[in-house]
Wavefront OBJ file of the C-alpha trace (Angstrom):
o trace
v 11.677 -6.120 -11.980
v 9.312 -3.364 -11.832
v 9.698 -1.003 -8.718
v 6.878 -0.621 -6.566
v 5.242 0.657 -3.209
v 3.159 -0.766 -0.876
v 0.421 1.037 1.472
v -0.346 -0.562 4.468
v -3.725 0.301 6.965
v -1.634 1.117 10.305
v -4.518 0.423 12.369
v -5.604 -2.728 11.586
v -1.473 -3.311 12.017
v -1.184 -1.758 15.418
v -4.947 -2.957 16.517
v -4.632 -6.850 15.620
v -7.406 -7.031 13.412
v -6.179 -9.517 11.824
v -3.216 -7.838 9.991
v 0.379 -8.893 11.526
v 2.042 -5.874 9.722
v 3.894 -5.874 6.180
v 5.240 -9.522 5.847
v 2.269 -11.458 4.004
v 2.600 -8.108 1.994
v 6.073 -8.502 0.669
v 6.150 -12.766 0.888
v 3.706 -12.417 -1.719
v 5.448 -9.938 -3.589
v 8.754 -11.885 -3.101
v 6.891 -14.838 -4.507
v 5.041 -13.364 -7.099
v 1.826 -14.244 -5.615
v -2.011 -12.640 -5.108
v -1.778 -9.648 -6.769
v 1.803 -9.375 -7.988
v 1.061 -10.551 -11.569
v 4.691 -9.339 -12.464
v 7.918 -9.701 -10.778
v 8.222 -6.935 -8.498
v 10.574 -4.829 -6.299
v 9.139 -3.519 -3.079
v 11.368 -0.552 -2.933
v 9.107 1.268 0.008
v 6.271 0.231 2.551
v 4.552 3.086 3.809
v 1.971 2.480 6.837
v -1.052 4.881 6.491
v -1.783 6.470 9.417
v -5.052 7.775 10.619
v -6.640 10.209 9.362
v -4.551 8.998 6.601
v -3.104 12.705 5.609
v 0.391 12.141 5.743
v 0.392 9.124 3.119
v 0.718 10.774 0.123
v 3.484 13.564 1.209
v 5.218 10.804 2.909
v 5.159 8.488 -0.032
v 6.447 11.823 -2.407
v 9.235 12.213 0.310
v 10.519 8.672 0.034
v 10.951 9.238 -3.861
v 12.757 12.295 -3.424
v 14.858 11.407 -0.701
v 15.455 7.802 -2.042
v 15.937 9.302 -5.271
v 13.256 5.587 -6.377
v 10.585 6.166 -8.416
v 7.907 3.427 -8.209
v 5.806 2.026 -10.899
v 3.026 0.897 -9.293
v 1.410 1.656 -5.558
v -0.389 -1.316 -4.234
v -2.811 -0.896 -1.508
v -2.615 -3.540 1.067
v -5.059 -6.744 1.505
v -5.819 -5.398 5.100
v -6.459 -1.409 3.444
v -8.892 -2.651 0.977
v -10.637 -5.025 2.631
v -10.901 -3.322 6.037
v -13.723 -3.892 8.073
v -14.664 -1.562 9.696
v -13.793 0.528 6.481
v -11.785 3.585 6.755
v -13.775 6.215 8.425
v -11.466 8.856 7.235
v -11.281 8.103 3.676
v -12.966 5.862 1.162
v -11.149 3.417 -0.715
v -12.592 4.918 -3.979
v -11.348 8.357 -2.816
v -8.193 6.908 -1.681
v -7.096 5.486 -4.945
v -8.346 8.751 -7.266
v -5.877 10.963 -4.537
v -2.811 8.821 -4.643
v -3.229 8.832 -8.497
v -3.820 12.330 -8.574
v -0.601 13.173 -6.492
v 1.991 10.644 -7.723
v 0.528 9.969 -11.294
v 1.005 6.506 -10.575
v -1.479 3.290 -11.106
v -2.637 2.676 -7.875
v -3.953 -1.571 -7.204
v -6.205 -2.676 -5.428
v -4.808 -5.655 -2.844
v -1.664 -7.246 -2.307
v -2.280 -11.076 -1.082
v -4.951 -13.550 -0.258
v -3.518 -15.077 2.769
v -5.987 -15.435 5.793
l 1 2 3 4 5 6 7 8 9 10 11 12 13 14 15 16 17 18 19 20 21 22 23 24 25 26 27 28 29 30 31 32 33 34 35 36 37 38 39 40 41 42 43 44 45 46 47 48 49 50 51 52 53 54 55 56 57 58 59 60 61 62 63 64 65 66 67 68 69 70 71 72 73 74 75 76 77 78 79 80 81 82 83 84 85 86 87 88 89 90 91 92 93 94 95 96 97 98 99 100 101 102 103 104 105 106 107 108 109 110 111 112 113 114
């Protein structure tokens, strides 16, 4: 199974726009569903926070502290297809940063559930 990460938007989780939190995330990684076109390990769920800053250096602490290297970092359903999008970051910026910290492939979506 490849090892991978999952970025969640923490507002839309706390706010109730629509996003219960991480669950339709990993059921559909545990199932191998939306996205996931490969079995997959969710070995860490990391909830973006606004302004969105901490992401990335808390994503590099996990590895290090875990001692788990992901594959992969998926951005949730709820991060790419916010609306209202991010006012802090676009999702196009977003993506290019995480890849240029972590040097990992960064995808776009996790599940279709509504």
């Amino acid at each position: 199974m490849k090892p991978v990460a999952v970025i969640g938007c923490g507002s839309y989780m706390d706010a109730g726009y629509g996003c219960p939190g991480e669950w339709r995330c990993l059921k559909a990684a545990a199932l191998g569903t939306g996205k996931f076109t490969e079995p997959v390990q969710v070995v860490a769920f990391i909830k973006c926070e606004c302004p969105g800053r901490a992401t990335v250096p808390n994503l590099g602490h996990f590895m290090k502290m875990a001692e788990m290297r992901p594959e992969a970092v998926y951005l949730s359903s709820c991060m790419v297809g916010a609306k209202p999008e991010c006012k802090n970051m676009s999702l196009e910026d977003r993506v290019a940063f995480i890849q240029e910290k972590t040097g990992l492939p960064v995808l776009l979506g996790t599940h279709e559930y509504h």
